[in-house]
ROLOMAR-91571 format. One record per residue: residue number from 1; x, y, z of N, C-alpha, C in turn; residue in one letter. Coordinates in nm, 3 decimals. Example, Ala and Ser with C-alpha at 12.3 -4.5 7.8 and 13.67 -1.06 7.14 Angstrom:
BEGIN
  resi      n.X      n.Y      n.Z     ca.X     ca.Y     ca.Z      c.X      c.Y      c.Z  resn
     1    1.319   -0.569    0.780    1.230   -0.450    0.780    1.320   -0.330    0.780     A
     2    1.285   -0.225    0.708    1.367   -0.106    0.714    1.290    0.003    0.787     S
This chain:
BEGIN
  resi      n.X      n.Y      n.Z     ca.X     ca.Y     ca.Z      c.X      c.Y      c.Z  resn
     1    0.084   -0.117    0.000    0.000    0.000    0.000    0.089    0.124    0.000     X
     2    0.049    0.248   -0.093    0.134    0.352   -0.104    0.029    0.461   -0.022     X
     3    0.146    0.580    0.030    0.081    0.713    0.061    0.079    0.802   -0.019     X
     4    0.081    0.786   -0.212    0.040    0.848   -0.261   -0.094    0.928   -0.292     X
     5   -0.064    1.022   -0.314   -0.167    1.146   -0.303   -0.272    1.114   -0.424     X
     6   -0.407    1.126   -0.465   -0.504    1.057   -0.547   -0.447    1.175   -0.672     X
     7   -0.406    1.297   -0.637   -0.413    1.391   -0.754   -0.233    1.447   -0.713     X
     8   -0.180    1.481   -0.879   -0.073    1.523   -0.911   -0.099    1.676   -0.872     X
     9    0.051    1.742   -0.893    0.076    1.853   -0.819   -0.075    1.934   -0.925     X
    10   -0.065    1.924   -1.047   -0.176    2.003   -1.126   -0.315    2.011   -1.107     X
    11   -0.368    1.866   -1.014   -0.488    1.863   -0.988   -0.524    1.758   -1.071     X
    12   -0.490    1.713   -1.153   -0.533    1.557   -1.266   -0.517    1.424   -1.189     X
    13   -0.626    1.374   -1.177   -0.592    1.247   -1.128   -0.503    1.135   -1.135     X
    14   -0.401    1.097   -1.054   -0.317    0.981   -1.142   -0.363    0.887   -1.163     X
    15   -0.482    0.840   -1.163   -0.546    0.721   -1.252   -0.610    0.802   -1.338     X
    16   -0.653    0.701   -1.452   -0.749    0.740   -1.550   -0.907    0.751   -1.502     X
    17   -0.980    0.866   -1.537   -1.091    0.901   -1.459   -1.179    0.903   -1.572     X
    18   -1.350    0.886   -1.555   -1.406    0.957   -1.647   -1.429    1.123   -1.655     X
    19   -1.454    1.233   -1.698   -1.490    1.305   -1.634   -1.636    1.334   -1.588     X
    20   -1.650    1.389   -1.512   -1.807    1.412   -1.453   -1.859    1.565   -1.497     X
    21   -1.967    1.546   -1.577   -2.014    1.719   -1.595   -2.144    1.688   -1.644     X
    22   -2.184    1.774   -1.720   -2.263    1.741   -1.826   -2.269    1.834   -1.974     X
    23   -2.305    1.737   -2.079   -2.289    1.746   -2.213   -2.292    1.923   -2.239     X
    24   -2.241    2.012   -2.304   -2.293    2.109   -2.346   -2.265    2.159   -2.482     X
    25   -2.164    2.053   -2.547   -2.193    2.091   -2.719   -2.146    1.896   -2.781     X
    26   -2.195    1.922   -2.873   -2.157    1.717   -2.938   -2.081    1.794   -3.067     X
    27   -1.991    1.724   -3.142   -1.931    1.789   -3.243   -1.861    1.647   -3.334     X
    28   -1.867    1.677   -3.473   -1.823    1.571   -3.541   -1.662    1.560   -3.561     X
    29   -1.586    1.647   -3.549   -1.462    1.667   -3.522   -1.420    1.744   -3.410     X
    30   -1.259    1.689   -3.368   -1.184    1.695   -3.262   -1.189    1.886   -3.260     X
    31   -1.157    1.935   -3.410   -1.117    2.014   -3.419   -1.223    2.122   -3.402     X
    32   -1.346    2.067   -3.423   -1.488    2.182   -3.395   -1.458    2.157   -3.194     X
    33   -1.485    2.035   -3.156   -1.459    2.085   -3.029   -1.331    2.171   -2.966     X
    34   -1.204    2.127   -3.088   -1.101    2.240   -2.960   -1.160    2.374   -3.000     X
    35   -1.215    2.389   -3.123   -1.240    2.563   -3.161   -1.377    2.607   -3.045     X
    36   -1.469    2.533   -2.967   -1.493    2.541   -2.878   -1.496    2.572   -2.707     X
    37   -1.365    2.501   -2.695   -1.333    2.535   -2.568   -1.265    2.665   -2.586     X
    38   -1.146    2.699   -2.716   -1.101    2.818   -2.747   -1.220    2.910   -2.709     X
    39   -1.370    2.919   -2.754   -1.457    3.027   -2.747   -1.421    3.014   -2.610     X
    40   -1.470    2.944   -2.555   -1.533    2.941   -2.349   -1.393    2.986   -2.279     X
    41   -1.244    2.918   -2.352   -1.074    3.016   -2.292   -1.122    3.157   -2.315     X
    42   -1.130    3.224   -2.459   -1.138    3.343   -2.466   -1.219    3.447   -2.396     X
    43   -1.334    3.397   -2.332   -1.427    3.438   -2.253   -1.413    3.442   -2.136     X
    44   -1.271    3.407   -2.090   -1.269    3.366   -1.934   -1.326    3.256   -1.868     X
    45   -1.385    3.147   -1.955   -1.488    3.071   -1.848   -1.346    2.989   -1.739     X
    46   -1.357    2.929   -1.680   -1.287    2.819   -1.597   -1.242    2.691   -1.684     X
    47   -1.141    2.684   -1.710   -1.131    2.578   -1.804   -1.112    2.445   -1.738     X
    48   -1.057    2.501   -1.600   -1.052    2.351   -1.533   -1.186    2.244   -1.492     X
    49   -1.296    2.330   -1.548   -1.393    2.243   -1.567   -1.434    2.159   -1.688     X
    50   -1.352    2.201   -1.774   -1.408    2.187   -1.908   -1.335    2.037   -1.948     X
    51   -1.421    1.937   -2.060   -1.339    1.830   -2.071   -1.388    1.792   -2.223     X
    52   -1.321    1.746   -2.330   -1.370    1.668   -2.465   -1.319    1.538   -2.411     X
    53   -1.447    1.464   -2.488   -1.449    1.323   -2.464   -1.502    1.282   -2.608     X
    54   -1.442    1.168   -2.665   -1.420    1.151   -2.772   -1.516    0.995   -2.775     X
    55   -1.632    0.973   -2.833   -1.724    0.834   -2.805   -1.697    0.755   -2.915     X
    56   -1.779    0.636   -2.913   -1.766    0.550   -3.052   -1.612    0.539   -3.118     X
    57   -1.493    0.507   -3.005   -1.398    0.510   -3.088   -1.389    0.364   -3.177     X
    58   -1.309    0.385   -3.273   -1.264    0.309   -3.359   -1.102    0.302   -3.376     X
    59   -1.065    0.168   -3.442   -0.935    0.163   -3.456   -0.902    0.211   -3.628     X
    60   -0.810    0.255   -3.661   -0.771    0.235   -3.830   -0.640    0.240   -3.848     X
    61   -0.632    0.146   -3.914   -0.488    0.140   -3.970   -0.496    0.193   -4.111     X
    62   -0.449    0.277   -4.159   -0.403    0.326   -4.251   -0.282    0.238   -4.328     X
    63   -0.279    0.194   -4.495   -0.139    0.100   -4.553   -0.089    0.205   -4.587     X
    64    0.003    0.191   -4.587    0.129    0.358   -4.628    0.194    0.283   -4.713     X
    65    0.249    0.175   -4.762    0.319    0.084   -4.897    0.341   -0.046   -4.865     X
    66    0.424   -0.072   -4.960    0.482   -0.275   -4.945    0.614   -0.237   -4.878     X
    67    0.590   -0.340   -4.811    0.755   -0.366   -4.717    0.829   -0.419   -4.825     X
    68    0.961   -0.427   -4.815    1.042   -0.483   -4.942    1.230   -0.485   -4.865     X
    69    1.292   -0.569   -4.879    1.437   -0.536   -4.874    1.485   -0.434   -4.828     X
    70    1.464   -0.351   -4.976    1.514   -0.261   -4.993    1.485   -0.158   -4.899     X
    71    1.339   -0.169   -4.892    1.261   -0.064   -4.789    1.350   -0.072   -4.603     X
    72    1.353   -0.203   -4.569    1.323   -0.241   -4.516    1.502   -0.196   -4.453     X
    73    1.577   -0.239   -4.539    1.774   -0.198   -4.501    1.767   -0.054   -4.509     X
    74    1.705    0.010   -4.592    1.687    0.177   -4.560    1.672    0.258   -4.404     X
    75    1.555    0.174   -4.357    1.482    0.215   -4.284    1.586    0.175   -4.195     X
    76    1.643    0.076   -4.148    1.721    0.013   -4.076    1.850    0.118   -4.088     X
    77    1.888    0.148   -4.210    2.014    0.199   -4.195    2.031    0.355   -4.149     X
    78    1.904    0.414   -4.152    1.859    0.578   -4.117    1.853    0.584   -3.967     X
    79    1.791    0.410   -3.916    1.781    0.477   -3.801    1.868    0.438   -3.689     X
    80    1.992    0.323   -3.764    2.113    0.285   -3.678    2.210    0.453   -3.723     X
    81    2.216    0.511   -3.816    2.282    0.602   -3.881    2.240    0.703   -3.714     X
    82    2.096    0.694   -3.675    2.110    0.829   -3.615    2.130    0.803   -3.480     X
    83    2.132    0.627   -3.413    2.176    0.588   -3.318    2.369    0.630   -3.288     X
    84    2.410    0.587   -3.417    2.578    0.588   -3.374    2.594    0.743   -3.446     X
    85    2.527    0.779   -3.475    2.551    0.959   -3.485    2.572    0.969   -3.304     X
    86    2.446    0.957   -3.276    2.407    1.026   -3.118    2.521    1.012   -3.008     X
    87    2.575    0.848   -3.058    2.670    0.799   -2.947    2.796    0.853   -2.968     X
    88    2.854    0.852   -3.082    2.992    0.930   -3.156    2.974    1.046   -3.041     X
    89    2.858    1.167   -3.086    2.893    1.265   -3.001    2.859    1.270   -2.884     X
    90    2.786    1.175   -2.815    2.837    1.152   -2.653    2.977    1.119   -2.621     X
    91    3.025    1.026   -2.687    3.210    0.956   -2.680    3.284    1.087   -2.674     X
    92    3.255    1.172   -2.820    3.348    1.297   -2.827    3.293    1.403   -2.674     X
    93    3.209    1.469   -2.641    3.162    1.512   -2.542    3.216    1.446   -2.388     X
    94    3.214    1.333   -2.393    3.279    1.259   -2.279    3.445    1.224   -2.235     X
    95    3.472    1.235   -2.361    3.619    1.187   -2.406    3.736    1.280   -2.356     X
    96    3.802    1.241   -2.258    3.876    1.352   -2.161    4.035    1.355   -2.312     X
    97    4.007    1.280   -2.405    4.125    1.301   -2.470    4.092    1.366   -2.633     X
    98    4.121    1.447   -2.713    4.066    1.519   -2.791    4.050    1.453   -2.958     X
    99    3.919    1.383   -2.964    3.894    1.298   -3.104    3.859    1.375   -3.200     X
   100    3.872    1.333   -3.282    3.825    1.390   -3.463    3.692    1.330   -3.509     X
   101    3.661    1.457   -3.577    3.530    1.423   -3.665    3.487    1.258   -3.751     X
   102    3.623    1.267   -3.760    3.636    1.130   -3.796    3.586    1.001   -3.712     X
   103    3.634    0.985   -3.607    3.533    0.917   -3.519    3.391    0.939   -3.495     X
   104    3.359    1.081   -3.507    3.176    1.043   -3.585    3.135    1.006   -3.641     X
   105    3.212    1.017   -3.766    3.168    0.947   -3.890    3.158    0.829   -3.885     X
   106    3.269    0.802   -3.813    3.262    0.586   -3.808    3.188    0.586   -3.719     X
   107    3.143    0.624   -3.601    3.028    0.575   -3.498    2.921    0.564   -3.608     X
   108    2.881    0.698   -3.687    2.768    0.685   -3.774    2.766    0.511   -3.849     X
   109    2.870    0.559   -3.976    2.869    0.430   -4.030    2.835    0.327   -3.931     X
   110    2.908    0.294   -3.847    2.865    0.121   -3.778    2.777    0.118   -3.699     X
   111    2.673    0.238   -3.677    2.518    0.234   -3.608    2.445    0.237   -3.744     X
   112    2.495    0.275   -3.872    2.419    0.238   -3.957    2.414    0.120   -4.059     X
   113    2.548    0.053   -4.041    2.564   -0.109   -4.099    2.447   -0.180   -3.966     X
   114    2.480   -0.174   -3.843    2.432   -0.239   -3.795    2.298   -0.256   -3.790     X
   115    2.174   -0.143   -3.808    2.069   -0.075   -3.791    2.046   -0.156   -3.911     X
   116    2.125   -0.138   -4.094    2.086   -0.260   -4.199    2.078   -0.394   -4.143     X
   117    2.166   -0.429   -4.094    2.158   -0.574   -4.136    2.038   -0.609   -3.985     X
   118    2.002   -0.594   -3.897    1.903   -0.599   -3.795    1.812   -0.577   -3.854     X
   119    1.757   -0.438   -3.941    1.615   -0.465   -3.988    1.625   -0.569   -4.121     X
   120    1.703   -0.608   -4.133    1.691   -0.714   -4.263    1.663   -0.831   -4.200     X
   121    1.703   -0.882   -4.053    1.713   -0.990   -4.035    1.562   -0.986   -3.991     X
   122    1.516   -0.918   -3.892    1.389   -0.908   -3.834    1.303   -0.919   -3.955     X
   123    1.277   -0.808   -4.116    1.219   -0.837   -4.191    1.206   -1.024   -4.264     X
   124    1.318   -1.060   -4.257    1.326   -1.202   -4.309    1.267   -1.286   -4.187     X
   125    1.267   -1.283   -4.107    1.193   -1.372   -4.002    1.032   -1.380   -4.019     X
   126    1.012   -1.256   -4.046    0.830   -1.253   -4.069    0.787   -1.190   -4.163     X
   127    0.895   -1.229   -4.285    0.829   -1.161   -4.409    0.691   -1.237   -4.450     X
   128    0.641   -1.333   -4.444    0.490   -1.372   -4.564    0.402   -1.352   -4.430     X
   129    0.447   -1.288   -4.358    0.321   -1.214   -4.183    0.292   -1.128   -4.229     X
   130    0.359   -0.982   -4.284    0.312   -0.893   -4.290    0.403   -0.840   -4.397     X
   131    0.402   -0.792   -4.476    0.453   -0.741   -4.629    0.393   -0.584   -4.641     X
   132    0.363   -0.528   -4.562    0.314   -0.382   -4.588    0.334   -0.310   -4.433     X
   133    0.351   -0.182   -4.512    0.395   -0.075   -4.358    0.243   -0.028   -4.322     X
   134    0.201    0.012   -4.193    0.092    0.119   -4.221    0.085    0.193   -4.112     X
   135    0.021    0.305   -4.061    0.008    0.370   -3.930   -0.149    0.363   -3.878     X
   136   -0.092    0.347   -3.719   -0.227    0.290   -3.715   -0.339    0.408   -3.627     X
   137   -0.427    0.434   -3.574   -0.435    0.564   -3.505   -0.622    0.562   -3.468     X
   138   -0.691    0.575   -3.342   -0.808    0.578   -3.272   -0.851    0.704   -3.284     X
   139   -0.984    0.669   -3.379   -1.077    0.782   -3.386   -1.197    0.793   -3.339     X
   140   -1.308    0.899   -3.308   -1.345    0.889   -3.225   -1.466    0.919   -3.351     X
   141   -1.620    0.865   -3.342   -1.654    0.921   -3.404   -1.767    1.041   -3.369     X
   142   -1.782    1.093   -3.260   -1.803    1.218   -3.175   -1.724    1.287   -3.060     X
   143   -1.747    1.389   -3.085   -1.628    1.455   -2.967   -1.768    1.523   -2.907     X
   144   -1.756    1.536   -2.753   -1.877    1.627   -2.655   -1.765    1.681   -2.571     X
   145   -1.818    1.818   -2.547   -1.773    1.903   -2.446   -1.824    1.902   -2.310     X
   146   -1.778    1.849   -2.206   -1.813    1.868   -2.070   -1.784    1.957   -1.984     X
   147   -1.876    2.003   -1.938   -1.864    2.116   -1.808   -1.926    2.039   -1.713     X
   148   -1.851    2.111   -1.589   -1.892    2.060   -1.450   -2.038    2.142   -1.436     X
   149   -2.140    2.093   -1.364   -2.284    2.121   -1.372   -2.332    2.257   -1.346     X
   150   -2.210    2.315   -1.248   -2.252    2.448   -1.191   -2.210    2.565   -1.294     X
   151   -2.141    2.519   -1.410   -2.132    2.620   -1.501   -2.179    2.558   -1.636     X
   152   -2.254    2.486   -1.637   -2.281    2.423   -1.792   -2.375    2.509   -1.855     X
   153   -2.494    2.602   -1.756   -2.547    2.713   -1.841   -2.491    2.810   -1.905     X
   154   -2.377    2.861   -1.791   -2.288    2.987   -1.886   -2.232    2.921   -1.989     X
   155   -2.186    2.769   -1.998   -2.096    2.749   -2.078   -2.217    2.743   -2.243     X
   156   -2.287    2.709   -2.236   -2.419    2.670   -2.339   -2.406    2.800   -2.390     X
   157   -2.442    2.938   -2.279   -2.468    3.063   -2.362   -2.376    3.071   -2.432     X
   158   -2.241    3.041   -2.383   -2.093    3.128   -2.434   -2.101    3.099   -2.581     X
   159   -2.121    2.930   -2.599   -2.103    2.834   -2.688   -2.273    2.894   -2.831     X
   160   -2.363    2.902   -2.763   -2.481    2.962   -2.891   -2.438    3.095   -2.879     X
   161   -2.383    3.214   -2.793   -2.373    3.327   -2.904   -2.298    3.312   -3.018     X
   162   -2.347    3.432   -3.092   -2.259    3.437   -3.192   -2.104    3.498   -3.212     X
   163   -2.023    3.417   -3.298   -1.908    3.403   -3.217   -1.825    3.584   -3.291     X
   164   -1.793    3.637   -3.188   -1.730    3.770   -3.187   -1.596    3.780   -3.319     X
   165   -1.588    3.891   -3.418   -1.495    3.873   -3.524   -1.377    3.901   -3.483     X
């Protein structure tokens, strides 16, 4: 059992909470609700009441191309390239004795041989699994704005006037 405190120094709960309010706008994009709470910020309302909650999520993966070799030692070699970049200039930075650029370069090179031949090997292990890249990303397909109860009328007016040029 811990004597941790239920809320961080900000006031957010460290567990995941629902929030508690009630509904005062539904919106088909993320982006109509942030241009929302923007109205109720600009107005002064209390924002620490305010919450978007995003319903009906869904998953999607998006295919972005075919995996391939070639693809596949690229990708590997860009991102060992920026591993033994990083470390070269920690070594030089650390290095009480005075190295050359040259030793970056080779840290690079052999974080980026290595970075090839690792994503080649990993690709050959489960190439006929999966043969395509894609990104994957949870959408919601309504966003609602919540206010805590004792301001959900001001927040309604703020939200139906018409919005100031």
């Amino acid at each position: 059992m811990t004597d941790r405190p239920p809320f961080t120094r900000r006031g957010m709960p460290r567990e995941p909470v629902l929030p508690r309010g009630e509904v005062v706008a539904t919106f088909d994009s993320y982006q109509e609700a942030q241009a929302a709470v923007d109205r109720l910020a600009h107005a002064e309302f209390p924002l620490r009441e305010v919450s978007i909650v995003g319903s009906d999520l869904k998953s999607v993966e998006r295919v972005t191309g075919k995996l391939s070799y070639g693809r596949s030692a690229l990708a590997g070699a860009l991102s060992g390239l920026w591993v033994g970049l990083f470390f070269g200039l920690l070594l030089v930075l650390l290095s009480p004795t005075g190295t050359t650029p040259l030793f970056i370069g080779a840290a690079a090179l052999i974080g980026a041989g290595f970075g090839l031949f690792f994503n080649i090997a990993v690709y050959s292990i489960g190439r006929r699994r999966r043969d395509f890249t894609s990104v994957m990303q949870v959408i919601a397909t309504s966003y609602s704005v919540l206010v805590g109860a004792e301001f959900a009328n001001r927040a309604r007016n703020l939200l139906d006037a018409p919005a100031a040029p």
